[in-house]
Residue, then its C-alpha position, 0 to 999 in steps of 0.5 A: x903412852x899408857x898401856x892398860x892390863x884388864x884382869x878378873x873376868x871368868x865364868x860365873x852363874x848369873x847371879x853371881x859377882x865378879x870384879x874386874x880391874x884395869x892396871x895402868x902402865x906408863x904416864x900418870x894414872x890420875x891424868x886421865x879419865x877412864x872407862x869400861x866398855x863390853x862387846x859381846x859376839x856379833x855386836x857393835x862395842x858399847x859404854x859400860x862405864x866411866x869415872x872422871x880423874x878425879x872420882x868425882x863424877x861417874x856415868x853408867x850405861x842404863x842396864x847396869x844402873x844399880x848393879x856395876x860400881x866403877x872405881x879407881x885408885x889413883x895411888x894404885x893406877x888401877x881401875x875396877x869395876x865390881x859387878x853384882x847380879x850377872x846376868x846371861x846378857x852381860x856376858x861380853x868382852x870387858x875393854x877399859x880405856x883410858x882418855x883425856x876427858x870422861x865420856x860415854x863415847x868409845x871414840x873419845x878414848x886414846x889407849x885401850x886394853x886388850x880385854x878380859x871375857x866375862x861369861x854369866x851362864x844361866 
C-alpha cells in the first residue's frame, strides 16, 4: 500500500508560479512510477504529467509543454511538479498517482492522492 499527500496548490494570478508536491507513504518510492493529473469542474480527469522511476524518461500532456516541469526525489519519496505562467484554463484539481508502469492513462495508476485546488485568476 502507498499513500500519496499532494500539497502546494493556491490561488495565483495567471502568470504566475507554483509548485506542487506528492509525498509518499508506505512501500519504496523509487519502485514506482508517477503521475500528475488535473480535473477541473465539470470535466473528465486528464494527463498532466508522468516521470519513470528511474527519472529517465518524462512525458507531458500538449498544453503544458514548456510550461510544467515534473520531477522527483527518490531519497525524499516525494514528487513535484513546478508550474510556470499559469493560465485561467489551468485551474483544476491536481491528483498525483502513483503505478507500476509510467503512463498517460489514469487507469494505469493504482494509488492516488486526494488532491490539491489550483486556481489561476485572470
Amino acid at each position: 500500500q502507498v499513500q500519496l499527500v499532494e500539497s502546494g496548490g493556491g490561488l495565483v494570478q495567471a502568470g504566475g508560479s507554483l509548485r506542487l508536491s506528492c509525498a509518499a507513504f508506505g512501500r519504496p518510492f523509487s519502485n514506482y512510477a508517477m503521475g500528475w493529473f488535473r480535473q477541473a469542474p465539470g470535466k473528465e480527469r486528464e494527463f498532466v504529467a508522468a516521470i519513470s522511476w528511474s527519472e529517465g524518461t518524462t512525458y507531458y500532456a500538449d498544453f503544458v509543454k514548456g510550461r510544467f516541469t515534473i520531477s522527483r526525489d527518490n531519497a525524499k519519496n516525494t514528487m513535484y511538479l513546478q508550474m510556470n505562467s499559469l493560465k485561467p484554463e489551468d485551474t483544476a484539481v491536481y491528483y498525483c498517482a502513483a503505478g507500476v508502469a509510467v503512463t498517460t492513462k489514469a487507469m494505469g495508476y493504482d494509488y492516488w492522492g486526494q488532491g490539491t485546488q489550483v486556481t489561476a485568476s485572470s
